[in-house]
PDBQT receptor file of N, H, CA, C and O in Angstrom, charges set to zero:
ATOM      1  N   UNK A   1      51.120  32.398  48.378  1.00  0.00    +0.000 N 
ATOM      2  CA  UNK A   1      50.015  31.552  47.971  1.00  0.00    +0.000 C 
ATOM      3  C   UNK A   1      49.235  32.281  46.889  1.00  0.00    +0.000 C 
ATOM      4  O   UNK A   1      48.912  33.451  47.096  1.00  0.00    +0.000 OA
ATOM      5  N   UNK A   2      48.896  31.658  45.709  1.00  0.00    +0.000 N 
ATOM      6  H   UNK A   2      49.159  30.708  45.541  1.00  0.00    +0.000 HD
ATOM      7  CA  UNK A   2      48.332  32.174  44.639  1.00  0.00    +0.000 C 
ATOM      8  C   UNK A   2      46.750  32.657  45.201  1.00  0.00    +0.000 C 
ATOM      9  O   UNK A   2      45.998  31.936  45.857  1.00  0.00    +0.000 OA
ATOM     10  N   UNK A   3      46.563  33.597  44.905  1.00  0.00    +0.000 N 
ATOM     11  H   UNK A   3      47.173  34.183  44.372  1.00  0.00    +0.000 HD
ATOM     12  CA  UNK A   3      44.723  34.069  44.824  1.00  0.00    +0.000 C 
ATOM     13  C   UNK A   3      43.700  32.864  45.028  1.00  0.00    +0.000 C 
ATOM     14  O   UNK A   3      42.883  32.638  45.921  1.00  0.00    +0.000 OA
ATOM     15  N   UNK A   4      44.068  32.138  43.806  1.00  0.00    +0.000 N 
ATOM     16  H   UNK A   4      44.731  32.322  43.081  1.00  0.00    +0.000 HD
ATOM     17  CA  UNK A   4      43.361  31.143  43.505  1.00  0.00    +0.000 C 
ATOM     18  C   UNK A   4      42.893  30.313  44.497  1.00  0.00    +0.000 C 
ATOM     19  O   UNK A   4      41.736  29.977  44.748  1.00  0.00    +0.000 OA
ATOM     20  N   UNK A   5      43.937  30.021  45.036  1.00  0.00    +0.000 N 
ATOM     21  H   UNK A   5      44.877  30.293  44.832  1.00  0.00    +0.000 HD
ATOM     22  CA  UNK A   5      44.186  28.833  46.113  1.00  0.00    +0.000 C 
ATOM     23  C   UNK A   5      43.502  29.365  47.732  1.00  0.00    +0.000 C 
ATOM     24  O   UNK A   5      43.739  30.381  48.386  1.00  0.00    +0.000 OA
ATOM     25  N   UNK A   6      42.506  28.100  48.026  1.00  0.00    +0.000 N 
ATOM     26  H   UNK A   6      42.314  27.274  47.495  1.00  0.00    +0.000 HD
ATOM     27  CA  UNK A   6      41.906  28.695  49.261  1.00  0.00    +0.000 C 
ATOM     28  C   UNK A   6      42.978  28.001  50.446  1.00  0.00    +0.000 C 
ATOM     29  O   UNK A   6      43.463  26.889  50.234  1.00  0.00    +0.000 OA
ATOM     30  N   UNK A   7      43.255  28.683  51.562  1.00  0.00    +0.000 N 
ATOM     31  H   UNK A   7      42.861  29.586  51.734  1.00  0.00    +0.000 HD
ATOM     32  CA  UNK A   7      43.426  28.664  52.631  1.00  0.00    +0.000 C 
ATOM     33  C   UNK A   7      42.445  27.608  53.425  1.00  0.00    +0.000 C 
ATOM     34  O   UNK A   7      41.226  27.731  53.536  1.00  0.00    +0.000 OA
ATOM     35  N   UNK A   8      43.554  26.146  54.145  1.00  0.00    +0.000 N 
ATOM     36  H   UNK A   8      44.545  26.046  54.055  1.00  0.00    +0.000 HD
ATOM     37  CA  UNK A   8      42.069  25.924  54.493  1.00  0.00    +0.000 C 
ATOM     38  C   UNK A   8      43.330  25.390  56.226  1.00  0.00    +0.000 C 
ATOM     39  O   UNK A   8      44.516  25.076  56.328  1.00  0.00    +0.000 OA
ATOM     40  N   UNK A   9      42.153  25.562  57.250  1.00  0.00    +0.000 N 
ATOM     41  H   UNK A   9      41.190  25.817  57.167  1.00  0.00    +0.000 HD
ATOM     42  CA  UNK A   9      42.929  25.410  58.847  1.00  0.00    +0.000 C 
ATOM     43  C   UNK A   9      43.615  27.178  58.939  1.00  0.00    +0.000 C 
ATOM     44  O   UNK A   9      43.375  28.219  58.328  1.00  0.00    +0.000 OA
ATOM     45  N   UNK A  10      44.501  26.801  59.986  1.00  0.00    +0.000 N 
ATOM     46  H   UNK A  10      44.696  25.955  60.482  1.00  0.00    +0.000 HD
ATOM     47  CA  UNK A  10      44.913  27.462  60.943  1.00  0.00    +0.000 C 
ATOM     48  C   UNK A  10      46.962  27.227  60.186  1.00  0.00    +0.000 C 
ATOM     49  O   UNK A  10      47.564  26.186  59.924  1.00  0.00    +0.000 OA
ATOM     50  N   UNK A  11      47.405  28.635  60.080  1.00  0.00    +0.000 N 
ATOM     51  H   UNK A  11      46.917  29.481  60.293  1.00  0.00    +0.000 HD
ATOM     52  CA  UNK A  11      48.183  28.501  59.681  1.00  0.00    +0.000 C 
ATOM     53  C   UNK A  11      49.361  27.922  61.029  1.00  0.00    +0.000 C 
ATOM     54  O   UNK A  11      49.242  28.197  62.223  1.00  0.00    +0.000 OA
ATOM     55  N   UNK A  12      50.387  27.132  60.443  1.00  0.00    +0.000 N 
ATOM     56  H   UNK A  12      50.484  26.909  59.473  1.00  0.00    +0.000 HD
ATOM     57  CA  UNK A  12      51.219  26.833  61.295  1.00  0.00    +0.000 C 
ATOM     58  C   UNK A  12      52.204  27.669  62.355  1.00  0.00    +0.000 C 
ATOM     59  O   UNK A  12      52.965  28.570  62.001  1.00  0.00    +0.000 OA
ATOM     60  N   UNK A  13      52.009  27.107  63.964  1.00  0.00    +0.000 N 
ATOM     61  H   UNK A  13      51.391  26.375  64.251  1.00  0.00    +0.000 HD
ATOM     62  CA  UNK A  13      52.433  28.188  64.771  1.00  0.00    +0.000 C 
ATOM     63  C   UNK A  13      53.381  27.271  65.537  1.00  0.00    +0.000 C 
ATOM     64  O   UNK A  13      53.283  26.062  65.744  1.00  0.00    +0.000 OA
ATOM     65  N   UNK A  14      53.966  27.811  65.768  1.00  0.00    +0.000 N 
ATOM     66  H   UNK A  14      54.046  28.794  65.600  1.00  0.00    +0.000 HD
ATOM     67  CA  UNK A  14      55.321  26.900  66.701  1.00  0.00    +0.000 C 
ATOM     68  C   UNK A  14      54.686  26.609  68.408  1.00  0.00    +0.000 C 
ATOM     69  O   UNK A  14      53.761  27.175  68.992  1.00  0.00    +0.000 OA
ATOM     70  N   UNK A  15      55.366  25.793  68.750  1.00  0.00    +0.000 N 
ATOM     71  H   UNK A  15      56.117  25.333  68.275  1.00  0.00    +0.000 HD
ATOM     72  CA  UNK A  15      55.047  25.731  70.270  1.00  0.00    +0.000 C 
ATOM     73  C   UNK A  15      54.312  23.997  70.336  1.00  0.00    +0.000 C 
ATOM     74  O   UNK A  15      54.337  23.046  69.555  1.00  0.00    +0.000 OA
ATOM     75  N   UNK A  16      53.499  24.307  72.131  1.00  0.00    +0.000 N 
ATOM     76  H   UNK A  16      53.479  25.079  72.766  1.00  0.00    +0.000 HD
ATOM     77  CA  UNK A  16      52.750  23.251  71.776  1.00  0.00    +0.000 C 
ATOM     78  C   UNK A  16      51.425  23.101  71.568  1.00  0.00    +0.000 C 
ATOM     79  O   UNK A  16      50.736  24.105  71.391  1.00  0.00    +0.000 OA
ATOM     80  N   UNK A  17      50.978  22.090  71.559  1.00  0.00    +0.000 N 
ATOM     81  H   UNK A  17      51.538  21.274  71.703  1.00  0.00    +0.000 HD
ATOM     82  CA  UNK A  17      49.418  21.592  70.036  1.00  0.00    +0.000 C 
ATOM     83  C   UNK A  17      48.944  20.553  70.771  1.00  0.00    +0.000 C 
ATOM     84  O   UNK A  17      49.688  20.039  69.935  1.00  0.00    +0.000 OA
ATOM     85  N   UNK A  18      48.558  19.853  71.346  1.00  0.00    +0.000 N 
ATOM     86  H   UNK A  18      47.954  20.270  72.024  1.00  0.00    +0.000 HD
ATOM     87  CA  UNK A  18      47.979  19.080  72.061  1.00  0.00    +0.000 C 
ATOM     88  C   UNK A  18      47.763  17.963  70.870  1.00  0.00    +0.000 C 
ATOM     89  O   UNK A  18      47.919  16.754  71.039  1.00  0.00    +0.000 OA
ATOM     90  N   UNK A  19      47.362  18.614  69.591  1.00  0.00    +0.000 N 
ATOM     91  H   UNK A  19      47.236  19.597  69.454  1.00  0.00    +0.000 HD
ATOM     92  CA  UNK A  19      46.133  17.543  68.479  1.00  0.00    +0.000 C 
ATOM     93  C   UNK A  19      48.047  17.087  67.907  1.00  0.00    +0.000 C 
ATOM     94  O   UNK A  19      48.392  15.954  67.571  1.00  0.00    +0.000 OA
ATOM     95  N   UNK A  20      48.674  17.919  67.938  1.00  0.00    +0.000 N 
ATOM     96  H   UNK A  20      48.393  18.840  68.211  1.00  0.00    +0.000 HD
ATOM     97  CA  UNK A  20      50.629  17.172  67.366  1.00  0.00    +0.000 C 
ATOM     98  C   UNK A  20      51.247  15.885  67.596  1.00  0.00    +0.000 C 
ATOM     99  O   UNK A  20      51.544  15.752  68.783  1.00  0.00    +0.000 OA
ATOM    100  N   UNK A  21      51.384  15.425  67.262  1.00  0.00    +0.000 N 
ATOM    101  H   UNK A  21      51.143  15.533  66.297  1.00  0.00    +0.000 HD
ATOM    102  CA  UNK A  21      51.650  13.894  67.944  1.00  0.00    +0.000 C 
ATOM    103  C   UNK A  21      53.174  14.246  68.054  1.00  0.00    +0.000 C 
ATOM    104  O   UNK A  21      53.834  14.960  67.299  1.00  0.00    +0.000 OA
ATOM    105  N   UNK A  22      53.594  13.534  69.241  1.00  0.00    +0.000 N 
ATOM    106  H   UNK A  22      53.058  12.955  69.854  1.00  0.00    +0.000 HD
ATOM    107  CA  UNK A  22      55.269  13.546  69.785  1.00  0.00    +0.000 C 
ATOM    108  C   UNK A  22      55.402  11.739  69.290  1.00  0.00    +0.000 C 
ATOM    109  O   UNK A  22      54.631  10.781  69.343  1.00  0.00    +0.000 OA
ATOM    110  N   UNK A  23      56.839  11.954  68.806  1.00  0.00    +0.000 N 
ATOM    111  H   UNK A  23      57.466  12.732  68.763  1.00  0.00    +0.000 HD
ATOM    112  CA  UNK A  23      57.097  10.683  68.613  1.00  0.00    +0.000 C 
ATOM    113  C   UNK A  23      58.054  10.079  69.708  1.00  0.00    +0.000 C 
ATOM    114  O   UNK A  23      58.818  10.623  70.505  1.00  0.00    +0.000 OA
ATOM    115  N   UNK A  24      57.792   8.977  69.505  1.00  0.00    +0.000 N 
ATOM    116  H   UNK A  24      57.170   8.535  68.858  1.00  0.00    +0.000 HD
ATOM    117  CA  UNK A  24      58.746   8.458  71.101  1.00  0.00    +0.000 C 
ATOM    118  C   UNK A  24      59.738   7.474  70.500  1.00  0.00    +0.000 C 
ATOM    119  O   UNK A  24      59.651   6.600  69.638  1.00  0.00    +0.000 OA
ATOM    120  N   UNK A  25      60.748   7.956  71.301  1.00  0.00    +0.000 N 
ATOM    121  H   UNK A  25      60.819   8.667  72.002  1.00  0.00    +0.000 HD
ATOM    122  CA  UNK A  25      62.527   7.053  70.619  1.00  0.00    +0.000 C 
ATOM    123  C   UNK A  25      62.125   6.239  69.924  1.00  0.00    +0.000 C 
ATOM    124  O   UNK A  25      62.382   6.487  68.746  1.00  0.00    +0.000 OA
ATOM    125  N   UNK A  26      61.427   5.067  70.131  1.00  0.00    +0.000 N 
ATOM    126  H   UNK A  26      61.218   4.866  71.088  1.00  0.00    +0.000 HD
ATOM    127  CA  UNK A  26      61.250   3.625  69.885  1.00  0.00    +0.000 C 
ATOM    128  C   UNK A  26      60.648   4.486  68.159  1.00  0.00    +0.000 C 
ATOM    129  O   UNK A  26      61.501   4.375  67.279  1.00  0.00    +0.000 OA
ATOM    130  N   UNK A  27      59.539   5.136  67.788  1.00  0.00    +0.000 N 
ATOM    131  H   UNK A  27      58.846   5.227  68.503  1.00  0.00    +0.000 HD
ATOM    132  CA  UNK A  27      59.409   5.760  66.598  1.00  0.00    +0.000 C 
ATOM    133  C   UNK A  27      60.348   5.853  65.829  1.00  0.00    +0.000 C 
ATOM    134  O   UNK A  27      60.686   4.971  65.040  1.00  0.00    +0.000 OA
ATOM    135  N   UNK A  28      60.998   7.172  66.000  1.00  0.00    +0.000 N 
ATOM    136  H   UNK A  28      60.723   7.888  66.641  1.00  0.00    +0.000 HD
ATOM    137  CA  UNK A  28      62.208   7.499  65.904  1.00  0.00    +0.000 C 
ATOM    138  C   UNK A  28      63.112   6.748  64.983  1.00  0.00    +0.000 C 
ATOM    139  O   UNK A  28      63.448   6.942  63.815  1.00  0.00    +0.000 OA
ATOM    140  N   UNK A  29      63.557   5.356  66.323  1.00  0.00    +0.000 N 
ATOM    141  H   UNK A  29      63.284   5.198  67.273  1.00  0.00    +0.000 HD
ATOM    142  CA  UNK A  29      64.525   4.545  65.651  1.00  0.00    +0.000 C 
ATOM    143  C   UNK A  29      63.999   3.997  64.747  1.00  0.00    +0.000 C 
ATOM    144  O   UNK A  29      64.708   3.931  63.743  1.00  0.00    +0.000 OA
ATOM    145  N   UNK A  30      62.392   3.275  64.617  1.00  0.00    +0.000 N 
ATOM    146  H   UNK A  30      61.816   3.329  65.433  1.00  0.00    +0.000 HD
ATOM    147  CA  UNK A  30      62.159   2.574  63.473  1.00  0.00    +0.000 C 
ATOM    148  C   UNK A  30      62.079   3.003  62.227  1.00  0.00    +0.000 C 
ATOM    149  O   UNK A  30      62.052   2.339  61.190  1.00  0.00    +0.000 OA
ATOM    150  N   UNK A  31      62.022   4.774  62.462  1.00  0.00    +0.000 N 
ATOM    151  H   UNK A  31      62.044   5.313  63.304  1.00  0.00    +0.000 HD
ATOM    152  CA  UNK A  31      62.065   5.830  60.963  1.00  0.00    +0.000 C 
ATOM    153  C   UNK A  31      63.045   5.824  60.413  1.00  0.00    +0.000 C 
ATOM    154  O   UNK A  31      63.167   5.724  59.192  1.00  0.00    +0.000 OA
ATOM    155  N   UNK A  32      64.370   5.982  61.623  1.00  0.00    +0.000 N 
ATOM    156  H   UNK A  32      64.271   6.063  62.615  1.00  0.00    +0.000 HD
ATOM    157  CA  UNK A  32      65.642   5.578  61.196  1.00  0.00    +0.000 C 
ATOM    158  C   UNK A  32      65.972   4.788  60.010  1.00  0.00    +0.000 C 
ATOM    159  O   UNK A  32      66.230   4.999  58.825  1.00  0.00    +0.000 OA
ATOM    160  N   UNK A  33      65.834   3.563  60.989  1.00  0.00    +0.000 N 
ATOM    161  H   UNK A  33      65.624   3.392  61.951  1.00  0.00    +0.000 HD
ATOM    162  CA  UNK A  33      66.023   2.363  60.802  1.00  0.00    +0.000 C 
ATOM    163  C   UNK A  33      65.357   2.108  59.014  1.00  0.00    +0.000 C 
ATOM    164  O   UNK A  33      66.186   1.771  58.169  1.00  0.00    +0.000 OA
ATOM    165  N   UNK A  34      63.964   2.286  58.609  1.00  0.00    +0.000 N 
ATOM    166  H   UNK A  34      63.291   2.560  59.296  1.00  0.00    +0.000 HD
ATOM    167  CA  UNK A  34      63.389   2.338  57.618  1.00  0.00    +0.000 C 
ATOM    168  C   UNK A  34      64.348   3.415  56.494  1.00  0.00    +0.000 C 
ATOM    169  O   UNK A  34      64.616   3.029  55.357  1.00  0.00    +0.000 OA
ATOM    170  N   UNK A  35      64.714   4.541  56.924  1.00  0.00    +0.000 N 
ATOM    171  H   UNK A  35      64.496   4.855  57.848  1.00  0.00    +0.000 HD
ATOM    172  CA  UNK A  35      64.961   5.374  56.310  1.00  0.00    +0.000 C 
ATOM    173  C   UNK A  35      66.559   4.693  55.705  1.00  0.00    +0.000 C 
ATOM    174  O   UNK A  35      67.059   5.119  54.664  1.00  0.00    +0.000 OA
ATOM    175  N   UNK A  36      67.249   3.536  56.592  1.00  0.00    +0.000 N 
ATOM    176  H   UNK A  36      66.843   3.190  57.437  1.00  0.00    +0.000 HD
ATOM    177  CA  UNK A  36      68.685   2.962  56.054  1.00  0.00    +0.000 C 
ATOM    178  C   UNK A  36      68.265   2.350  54.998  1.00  0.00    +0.000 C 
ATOM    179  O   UNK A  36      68.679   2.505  53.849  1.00  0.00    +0.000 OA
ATOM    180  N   UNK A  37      67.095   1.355  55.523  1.00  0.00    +0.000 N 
ATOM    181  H   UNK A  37      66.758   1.230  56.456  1.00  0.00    +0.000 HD
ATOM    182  CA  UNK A  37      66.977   0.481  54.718  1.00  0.00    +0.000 C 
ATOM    183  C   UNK A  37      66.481   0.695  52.972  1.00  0.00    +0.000 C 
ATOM    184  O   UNK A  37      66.906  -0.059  52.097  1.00  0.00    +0.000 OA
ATOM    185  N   UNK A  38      65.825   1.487  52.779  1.00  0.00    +0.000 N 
ATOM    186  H   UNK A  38      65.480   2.099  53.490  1.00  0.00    +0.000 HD
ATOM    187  CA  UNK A  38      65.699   2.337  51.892  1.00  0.00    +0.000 C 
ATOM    188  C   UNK A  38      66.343   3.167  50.846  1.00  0.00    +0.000 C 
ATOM    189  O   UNK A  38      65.922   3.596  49.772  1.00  0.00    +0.000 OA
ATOM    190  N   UNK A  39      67.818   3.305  51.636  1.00  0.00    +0.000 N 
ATOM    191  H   UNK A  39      68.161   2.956  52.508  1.00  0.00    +0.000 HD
ATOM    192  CA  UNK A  39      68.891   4.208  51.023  1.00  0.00    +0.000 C 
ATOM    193  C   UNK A  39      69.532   2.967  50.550  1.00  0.00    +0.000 C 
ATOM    194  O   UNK A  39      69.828   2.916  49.357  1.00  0.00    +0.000 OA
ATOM    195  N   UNK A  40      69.856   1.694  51.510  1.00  0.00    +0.000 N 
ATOM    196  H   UNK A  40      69.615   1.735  52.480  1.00  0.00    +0.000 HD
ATOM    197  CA  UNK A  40      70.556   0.584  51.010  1.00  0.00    +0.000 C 
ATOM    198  C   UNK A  40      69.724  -0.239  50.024  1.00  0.00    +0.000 C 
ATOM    199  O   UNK A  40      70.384  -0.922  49.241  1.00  0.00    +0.000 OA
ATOM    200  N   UNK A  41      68.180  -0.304  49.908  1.00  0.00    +0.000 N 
ATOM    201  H   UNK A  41      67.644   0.250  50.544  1.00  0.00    +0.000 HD
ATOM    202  CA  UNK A  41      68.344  -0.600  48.595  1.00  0.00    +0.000 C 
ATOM    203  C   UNK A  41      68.468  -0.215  47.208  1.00  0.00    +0.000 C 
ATOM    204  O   UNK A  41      68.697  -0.961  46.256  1.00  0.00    +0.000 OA
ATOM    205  N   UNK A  42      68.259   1.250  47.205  1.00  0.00    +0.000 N 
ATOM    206  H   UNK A  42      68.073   1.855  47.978  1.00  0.00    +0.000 HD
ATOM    207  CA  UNK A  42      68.774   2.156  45.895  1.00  0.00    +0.000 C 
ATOM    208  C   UNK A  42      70.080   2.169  45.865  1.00  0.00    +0.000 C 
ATOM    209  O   UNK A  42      70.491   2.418  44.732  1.00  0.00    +0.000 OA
ATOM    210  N   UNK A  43      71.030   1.978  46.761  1.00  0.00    +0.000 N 
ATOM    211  H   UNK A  43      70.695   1.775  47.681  1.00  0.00    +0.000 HD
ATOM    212  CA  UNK A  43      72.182   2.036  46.147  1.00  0.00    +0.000 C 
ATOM    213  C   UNK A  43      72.998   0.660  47.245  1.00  0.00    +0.000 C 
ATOM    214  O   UNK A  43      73.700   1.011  48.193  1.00  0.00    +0.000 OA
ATOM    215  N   UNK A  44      72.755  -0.958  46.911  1.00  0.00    +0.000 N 
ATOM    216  H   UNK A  44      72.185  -1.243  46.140  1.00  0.00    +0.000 HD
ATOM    217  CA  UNK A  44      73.764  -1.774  47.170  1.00  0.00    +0.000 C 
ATOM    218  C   UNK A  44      75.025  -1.721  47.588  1.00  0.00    +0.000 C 
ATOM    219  O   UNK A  44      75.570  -2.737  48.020  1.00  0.00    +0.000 OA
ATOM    220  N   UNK A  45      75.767  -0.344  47.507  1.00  0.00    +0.000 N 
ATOM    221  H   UNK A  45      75.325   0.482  47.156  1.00  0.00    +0.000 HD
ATOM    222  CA  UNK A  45      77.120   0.067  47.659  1.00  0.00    +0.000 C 
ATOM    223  C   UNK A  45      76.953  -0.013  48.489  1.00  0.00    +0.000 C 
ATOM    224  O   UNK A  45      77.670  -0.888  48.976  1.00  0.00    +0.000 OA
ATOM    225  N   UNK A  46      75.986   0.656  49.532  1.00  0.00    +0.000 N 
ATOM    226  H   UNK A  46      75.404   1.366  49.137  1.00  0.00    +0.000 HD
ATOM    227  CA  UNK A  46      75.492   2.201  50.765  1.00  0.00    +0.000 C 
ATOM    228  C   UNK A  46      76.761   1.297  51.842  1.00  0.00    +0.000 C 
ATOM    229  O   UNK A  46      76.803   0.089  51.607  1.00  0.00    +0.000 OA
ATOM    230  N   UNK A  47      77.521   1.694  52.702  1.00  0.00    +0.000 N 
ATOM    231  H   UNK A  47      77.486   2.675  52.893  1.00  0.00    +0.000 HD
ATOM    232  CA  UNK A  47      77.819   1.294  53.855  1.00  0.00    +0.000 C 
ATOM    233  C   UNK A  47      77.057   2.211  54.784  1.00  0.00    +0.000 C 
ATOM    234  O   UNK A  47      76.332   3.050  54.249  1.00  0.00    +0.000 OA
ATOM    235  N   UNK A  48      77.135   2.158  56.339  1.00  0.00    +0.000 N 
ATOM    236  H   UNK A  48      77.724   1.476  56.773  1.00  0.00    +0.000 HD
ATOM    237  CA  UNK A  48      76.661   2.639  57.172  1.00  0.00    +0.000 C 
ATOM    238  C   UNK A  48      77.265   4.523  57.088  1.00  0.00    +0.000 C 
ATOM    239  O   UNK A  48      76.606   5.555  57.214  1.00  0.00    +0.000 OA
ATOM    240  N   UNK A  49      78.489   4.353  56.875  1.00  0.00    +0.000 N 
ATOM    241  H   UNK A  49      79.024   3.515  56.773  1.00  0.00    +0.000 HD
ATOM    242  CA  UNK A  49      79.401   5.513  56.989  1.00  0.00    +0.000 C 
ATOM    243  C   UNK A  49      79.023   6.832  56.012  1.00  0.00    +0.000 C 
ATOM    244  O   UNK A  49      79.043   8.029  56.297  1.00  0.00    +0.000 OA
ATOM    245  N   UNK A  50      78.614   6.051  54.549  1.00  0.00    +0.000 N 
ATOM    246  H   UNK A  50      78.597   5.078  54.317  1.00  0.00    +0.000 HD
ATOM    247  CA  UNK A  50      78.410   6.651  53.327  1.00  0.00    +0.000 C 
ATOM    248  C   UNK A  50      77.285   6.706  53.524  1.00  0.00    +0.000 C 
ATOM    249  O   UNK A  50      76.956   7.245  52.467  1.00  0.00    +0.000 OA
ATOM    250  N   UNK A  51      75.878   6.500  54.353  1.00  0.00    +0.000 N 
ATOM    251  H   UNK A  51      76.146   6.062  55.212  1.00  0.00    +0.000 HD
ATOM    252  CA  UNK A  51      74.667   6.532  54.557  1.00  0.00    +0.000 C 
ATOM    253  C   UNK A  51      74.206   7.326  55.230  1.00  0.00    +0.000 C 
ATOM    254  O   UNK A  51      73.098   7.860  55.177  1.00  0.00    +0.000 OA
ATOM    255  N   UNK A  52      75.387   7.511  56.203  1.00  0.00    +0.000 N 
ATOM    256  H   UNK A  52      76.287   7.077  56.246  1.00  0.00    +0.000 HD
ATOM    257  CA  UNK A  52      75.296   8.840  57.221  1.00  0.00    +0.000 C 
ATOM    258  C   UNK A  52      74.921  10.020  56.674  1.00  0.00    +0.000 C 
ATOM    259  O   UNK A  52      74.150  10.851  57.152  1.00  0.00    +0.000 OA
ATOM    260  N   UNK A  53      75.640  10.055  55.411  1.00  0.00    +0.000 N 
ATOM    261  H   UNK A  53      76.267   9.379  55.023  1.00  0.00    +0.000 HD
ATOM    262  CA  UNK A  53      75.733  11.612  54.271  1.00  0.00    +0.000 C 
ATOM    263  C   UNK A  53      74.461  12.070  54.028  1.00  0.00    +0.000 C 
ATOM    264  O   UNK A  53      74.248  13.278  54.123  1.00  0.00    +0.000 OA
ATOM    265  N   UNK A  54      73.379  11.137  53.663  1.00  0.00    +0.000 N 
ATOM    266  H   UNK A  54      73.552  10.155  53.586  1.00  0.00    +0.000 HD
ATOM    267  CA  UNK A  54      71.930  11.220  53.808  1.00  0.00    +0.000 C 
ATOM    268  C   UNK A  54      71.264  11.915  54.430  1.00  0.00    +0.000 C 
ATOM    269  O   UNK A  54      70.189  12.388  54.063  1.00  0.00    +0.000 OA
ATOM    270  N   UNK A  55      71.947  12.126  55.743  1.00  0.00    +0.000 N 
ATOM    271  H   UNK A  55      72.820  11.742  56.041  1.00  0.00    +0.000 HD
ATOM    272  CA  UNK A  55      70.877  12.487  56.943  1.00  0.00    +0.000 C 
ATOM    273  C   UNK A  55      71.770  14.075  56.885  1.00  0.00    +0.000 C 
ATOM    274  O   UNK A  55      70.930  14.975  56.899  1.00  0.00    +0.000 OA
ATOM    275  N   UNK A  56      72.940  14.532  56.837  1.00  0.00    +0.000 N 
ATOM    276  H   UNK A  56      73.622  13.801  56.826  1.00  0.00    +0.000 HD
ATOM    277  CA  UNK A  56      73.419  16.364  57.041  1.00  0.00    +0.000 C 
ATOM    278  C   UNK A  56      72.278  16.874  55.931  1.00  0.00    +0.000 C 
ATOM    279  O   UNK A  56      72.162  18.072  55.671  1.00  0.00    +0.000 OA
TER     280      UNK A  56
């Protein structure tokens, strides 16, 4: 981090956080789900198979 730049919070610590929000499946799938739809409209080709590649 440059000099310049102030620090602001609590740097990030692994574990659990109470204030973290957990997402629940039903989330999840609709991020999914958003995240296909998205890939299929930049590229009309997209099949499901070739969409997969997205997500490795």
């Amino acid at each position: 981090m440059p000099k310049s730049a102030k620090q602001r919070g609590r740097p990030f610590v692994k574990g659990y956080d109470p204030r973290r929000h957990k997402f629940t499946p039903e989330e999840c799938r609709e991020g999914f789900y958003a995240a296909l739809a998205a890939i299929a409209e930049r590229n009309p080709l997209a099949t499901f198979y070739n969409v997969m590649e997205y997500f490795r």
